[in-house]
C-alpha positions as CSV (number, residue, x, y, z in Angstrom):
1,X,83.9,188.0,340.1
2,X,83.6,191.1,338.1
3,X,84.9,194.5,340.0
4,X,81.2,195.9,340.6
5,X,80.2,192.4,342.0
6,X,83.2,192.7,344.8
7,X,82.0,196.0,345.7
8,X,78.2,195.2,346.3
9,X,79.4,192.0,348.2
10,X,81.8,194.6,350.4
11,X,79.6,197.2,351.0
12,X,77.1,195.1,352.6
13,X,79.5,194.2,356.1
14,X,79.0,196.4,358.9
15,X,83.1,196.1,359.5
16,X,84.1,199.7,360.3
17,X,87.8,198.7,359.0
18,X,86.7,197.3,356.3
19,X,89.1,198.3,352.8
20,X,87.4,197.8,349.5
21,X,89.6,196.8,346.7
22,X,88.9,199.7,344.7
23,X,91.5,202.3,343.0
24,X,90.8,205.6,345.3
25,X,93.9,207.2,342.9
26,X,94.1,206.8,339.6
27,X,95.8,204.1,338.0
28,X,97.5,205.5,335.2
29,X,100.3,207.5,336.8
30,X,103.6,208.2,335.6
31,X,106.3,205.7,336.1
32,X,109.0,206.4,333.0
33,X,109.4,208.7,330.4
34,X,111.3,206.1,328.7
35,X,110.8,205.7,324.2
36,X,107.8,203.4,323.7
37,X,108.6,200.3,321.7
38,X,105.9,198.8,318.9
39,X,103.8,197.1,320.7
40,X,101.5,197.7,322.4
41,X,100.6,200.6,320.2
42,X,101.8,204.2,321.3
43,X,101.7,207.3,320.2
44,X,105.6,208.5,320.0
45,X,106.9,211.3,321.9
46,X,107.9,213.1,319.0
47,X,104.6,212.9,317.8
48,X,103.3,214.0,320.3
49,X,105.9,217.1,320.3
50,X,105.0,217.9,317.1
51,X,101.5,218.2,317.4
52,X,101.7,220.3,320.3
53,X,104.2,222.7,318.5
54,X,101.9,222.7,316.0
55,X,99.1,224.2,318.3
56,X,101.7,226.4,319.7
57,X,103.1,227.6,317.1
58,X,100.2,228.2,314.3
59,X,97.6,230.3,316.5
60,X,94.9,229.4,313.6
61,X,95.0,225.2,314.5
62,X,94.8,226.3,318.1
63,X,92.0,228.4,318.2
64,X,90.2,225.9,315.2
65,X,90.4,223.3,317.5
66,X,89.0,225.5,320.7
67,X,86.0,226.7,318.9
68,X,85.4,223.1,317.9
69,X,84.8,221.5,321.5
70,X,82.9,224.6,322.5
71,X,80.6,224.3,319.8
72,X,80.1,220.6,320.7
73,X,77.8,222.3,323.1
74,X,76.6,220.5,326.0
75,X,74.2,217.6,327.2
76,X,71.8,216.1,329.6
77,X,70.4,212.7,330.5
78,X,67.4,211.1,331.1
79,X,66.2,207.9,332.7
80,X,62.8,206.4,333.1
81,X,62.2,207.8,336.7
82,X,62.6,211.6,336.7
83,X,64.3,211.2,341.2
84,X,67.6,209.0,338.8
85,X,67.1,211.8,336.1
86,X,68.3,214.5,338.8
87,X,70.2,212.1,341.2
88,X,72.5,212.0,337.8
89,X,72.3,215.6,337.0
90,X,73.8,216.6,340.5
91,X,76.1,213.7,340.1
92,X,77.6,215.0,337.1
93,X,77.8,219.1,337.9
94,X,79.3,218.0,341.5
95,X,82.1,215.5,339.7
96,X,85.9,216.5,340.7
97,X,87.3,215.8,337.4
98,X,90.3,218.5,337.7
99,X,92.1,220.9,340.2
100,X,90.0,224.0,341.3
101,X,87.5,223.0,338.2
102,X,84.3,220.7,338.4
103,X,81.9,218.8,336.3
104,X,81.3,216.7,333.6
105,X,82.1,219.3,331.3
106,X,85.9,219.9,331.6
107,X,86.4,216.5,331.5
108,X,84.9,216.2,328.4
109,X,86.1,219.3,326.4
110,X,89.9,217.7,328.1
111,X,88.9,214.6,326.7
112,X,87.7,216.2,323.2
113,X,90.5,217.9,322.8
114,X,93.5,215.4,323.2
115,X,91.3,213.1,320.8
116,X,91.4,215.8,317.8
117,X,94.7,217.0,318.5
118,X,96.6,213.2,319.2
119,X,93.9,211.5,317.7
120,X,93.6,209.0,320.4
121,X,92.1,210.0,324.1
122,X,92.3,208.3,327.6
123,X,90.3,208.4,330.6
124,X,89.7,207.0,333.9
125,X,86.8,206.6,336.3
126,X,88.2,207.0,339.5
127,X,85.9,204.9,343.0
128,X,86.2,206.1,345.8
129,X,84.3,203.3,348.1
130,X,81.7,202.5,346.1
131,X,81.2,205.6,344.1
132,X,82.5,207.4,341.4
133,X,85.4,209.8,343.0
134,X,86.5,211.6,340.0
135,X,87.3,211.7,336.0
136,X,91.0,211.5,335.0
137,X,92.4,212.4,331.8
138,X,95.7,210.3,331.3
139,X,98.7,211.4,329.2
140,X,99.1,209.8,326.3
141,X,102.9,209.1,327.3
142,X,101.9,207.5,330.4
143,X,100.1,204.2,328.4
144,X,99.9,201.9,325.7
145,X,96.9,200.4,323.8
146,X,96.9,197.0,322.8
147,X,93.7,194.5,321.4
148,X,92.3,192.2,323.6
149,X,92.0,188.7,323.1
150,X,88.8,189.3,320.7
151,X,90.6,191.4,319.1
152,X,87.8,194.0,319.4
153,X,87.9,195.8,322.5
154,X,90.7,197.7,323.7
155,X,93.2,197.5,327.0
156,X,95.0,200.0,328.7
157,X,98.8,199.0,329.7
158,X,101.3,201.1,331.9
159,X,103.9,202.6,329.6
160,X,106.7,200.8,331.3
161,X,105.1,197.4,331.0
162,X,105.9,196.3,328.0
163,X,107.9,193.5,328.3
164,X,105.8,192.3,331.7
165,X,102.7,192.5,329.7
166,X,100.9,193.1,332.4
167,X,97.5,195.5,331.7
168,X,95.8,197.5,334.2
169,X,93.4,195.4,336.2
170,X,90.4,197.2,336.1
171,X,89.9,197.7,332.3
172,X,85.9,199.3,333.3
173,X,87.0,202.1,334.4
174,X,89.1,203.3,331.2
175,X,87.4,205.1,328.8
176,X,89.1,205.2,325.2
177,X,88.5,206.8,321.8
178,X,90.5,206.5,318.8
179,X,89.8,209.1,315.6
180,X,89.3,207.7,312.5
181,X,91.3,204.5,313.2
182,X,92.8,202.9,310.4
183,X,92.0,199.1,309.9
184,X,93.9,197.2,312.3
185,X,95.2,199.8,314.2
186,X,93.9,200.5,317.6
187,X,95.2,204.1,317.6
188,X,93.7,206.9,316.3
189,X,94.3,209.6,314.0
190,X,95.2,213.3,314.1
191,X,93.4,215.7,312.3
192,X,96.9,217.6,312.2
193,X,98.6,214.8,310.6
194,X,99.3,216.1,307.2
195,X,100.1,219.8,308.1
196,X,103.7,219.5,309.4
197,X,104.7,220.5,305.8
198,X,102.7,223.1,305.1
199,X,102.8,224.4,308.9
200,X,106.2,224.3,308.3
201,X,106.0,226.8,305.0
202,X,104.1,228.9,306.6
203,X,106.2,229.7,309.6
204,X,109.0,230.0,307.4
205,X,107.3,232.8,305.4
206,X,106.3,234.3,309.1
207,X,109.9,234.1,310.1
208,X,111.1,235.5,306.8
209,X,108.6,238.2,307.5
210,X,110.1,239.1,311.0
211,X,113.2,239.3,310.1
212,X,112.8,241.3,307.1
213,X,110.7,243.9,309.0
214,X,113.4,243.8,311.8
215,X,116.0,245.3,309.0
216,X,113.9,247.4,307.3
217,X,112.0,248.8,310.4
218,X,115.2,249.9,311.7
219,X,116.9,251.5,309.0
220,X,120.7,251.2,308.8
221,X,122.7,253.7,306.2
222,X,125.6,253.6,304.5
223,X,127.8,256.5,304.6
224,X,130.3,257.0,302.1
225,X,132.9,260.0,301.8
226,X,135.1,260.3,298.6
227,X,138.0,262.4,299.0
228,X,138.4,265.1,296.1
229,X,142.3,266.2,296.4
230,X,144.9,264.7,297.0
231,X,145.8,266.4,300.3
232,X,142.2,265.1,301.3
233,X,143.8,261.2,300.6
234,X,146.2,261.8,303.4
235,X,144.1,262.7,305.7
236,X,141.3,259.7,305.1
237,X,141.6,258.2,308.2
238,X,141.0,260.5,310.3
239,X,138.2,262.3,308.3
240,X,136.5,259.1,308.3
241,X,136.8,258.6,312.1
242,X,135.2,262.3,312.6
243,X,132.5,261.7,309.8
244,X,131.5,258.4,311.6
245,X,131.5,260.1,315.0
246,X,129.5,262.8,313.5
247,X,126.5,260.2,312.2
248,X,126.2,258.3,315.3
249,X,126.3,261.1,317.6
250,X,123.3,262.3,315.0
251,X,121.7,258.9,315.1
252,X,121.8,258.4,318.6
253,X,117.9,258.0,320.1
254,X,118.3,260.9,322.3
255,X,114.8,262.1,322.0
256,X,116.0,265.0,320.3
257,X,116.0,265.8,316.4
258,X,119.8,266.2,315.4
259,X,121.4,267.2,312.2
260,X,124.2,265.9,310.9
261,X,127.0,268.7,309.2
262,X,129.8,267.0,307.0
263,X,132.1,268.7,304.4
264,X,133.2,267.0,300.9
265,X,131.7,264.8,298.8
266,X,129.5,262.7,301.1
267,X,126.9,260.4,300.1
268,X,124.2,258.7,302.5
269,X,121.6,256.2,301.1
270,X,119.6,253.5,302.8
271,X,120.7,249.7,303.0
272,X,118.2,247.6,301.2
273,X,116.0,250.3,300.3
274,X,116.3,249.1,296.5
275,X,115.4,245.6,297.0
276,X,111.4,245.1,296.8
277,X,110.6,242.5,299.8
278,X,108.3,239.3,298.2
279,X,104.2,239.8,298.7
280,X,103.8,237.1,301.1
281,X,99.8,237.5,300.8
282,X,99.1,234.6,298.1
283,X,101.2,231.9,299.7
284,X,100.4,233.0,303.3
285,X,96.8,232.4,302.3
286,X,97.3,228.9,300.3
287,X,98.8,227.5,303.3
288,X,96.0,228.8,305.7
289,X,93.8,227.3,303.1
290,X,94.9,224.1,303.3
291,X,95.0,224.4,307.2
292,X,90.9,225.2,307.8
293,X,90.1,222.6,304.9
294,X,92.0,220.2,307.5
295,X,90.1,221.7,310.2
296,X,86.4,221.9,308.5
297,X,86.1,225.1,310.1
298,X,84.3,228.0,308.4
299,X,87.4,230.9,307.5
300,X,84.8,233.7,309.3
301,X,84.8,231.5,312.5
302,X,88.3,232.0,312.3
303,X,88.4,235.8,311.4
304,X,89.8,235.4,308.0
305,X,87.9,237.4,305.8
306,X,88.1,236.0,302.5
307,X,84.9,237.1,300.3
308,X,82.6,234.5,300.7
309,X,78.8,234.8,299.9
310,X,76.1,234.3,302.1
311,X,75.2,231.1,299.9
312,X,78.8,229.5,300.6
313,X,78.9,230.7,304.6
314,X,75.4,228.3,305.1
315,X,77.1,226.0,303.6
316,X,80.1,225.7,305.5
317,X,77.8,225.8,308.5
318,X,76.1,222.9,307.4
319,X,79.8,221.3,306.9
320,X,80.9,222.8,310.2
321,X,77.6,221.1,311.8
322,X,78.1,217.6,310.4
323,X,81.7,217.5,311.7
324,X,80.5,218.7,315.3
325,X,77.8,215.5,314.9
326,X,80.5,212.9,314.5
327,X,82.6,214.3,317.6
328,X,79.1,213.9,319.6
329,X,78.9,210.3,318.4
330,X,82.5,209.8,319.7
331,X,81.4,210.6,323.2
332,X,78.2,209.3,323.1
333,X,79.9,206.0,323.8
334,X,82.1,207.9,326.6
335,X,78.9,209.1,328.1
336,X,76.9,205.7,327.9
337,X,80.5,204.1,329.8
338,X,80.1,206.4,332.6
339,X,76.0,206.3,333.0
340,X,76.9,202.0,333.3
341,X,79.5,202.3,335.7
342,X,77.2,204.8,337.5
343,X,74.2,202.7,337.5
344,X,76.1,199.3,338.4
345,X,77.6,200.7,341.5
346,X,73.8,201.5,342.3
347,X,72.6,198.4,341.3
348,X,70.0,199.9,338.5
349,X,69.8,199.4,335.0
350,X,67.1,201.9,334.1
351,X,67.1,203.0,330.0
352,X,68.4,206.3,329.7
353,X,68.8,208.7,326.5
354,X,71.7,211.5,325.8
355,X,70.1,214.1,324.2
356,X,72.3,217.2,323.4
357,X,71.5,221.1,322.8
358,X,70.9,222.6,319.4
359,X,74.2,223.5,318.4
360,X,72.8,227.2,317.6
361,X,69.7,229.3,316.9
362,X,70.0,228.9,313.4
363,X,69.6,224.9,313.3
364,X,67.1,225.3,315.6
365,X,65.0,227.5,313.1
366,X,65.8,225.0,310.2
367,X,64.4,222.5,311.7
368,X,61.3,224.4,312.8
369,X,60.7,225.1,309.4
370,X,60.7,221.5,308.2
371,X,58.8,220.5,310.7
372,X,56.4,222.8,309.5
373,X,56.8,221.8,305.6
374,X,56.3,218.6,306.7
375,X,53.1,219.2,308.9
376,X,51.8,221.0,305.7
377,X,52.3,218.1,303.3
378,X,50.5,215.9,305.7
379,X,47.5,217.8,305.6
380,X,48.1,218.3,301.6
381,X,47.8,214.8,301.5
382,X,45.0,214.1,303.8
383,X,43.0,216.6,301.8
384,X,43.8,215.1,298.7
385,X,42.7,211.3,300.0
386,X,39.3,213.3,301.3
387,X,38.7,214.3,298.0
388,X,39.1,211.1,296.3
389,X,36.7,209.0,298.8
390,X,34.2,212.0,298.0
391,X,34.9,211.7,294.2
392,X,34.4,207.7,294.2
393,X,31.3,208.2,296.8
């Protein structure tokens, strides 16, 4: 007996103490931080480290991938009988899914987000009685991913079960998605997998940056005093120990301009001040290059403003647009899990559709004008088959 047949069959005694067997916390909690062996597959923890360094440490990946789940844009549903249409529409803006936040909506850009960053995403439907209590998104350290017998679908094991073997027991309430999978492999991948050398580069130029900056920002000076007698060699020491005391009292940030008096030959010039500092322009640039053609994210999106023509920026939009399609396929199938489990605990199995919102103005206008090329051609050929019944008549 399947897990939505035990709740109908529950839910219809009368017993006041009656407890369903359904998870009212979520399943996937933490129970060891321990290294993940090889199977079931995982993603390690330092991969996991190093993806998240790379997200904190390179503000351009960070902010490539935010603009990316907010121009996912958003969705709605509809059934076959308008009353389930808004039922689900209250259903979803109402949904708990995290602390002080609400709706479908965080779930989802959550959910986006740990799939483009790790690659692979996790999340739960969480029942309270028979309905739908809240949506989870689990840690990646917190589970393992293994085939099923059928080798096609996918279960969810605790991260400390490996040896037991034991999965979670209610499999319908996961939700999982895996990035560009490679054959065989029930883990995703990473769109950042491939910029740990060049993100590394490029914060070495950044570093190398700082620190030259730091010495030449704050301009140390070498002071030298040569001593032009004889009677001025005996007394080296101690002219020294004055001229020093002299150029630091004159130095000292007191707010106040101060001038510095000396008597010999001395001689002040600036440390470094003949060494010309490397253009770190070109290679700063090739690495970001090679970071957005990783992203697929236009440069102006970004606020890089690299000449670009007006030819080239539709262009990337169009690029920009196609990516933004496949991440909507992706949760297509996370939507269509959590309209079925929505709809079983209610006992319907209406059709519905997911339709989402024009991901700007400008795609919208596009496809008003083909639309209306289209409409056009129709009536271009309709005029043309008049014409030739006329011409045979």
């Amino acid at each position: 007996m399947s897990l939505f047949d035990r709740i109908k069959q529950l839910s219809r005694r009368k017993k006041p103490d009656l407890q369903l067997p359904v998870p009212v916390a979520a399943q996937a909690v933490r129970q060891s931080s321990r290294l993940f062996g090889t199977e079931p597959a995982a993603v390690s923890l330092s991969e996991l480290r190093l993806y998240r360094t790379l997200r904190n440490s390179i503000p351009i990946i960070d902010a490539a991938i935010d603009k990316i789940i907010r121009l996912v844009g958003t969705f709605s549903v509809s059934f076959e009988n308008e009353e389930t249409t808004l039922a689900f529409g209250d259903f979803l803006n109402d949904l708990s899914c995290s602390p002080g936040r609400g709706g479908i909506h965080d779930f989802l850009s959550s959910y986006l987000g740990q799939l483009i960053t790790y690659g692979t995403a996790v999340g739960e439907i969480v029942l309270c009685g028979s309905d739908i209590y809240s949506l989870v998104n689990v840690p990646l350290e917190d589970v393992r991913l293994d085939f099923a017998e059928n080798k096609i679908d996918t279960l969810v094991f605790p991260a400390d079960s490996f040896y037991s073997g034991q999965a979670f027991p209610y499999q319908e309430l996961f939700v999982v998605s895996a990035l560009n999978p490679e054959p065989g492999q029930v883990m995703g991948v990473s769109i950042l997998r491939g910029l740990e050398f060049v993100s590394d580069i490029l914060m070495k130029i950044y570093n190398t940056i700082g620190v030259n900056w730091e010495r030449v920002g704050n301009v140390r000076f070498s002071v030298n005093y040569k001593p032009s007698s004889d009677s001025d060699r005996a007394l080296n020491r101690d002219r020294a120990q004055q001229i020093a005391e002299a150029w630091s009292s004159a130095m000292r940030d007191s707010g106040e301009v101060s001038d510095f008096v000396s008597v010999g030959d001395v001689s002040i010039q600036v440390i470094g001040a003949d060494n010309q500092v490397l253009d770190s322009e070109v290679p700063v640039r090739q690495m970001l290059e090679q970071i957005v053609a990783k992203l697929s994210v236009p440069p102006f999106l970004l606020g890089l403003t690299w000449s670009t023509t007006e030819r080239m920026s539709s262009q990337q939009a169009d690029i920009l647009t196609s990516e933004l399609e496949h991440y909507r396929m992706i949760l297509n199938g996370v939507l269509r899990q959590i309209v079925k489990v929505w709809q079983q605990l209610r006992g319907s199995d209406e059709r519905f559709v997911i339709k989402w919102d024009c991901i700007n103005l400008q795609d919208e206008v596009e496809l008003a004008k083909a639309e209306l090329y289209r409409a056009q051609s129709r009536q271009l050929d309709e005029k043309y088959e008049n014409e030739e019944e006329f011409i045979d008549e």
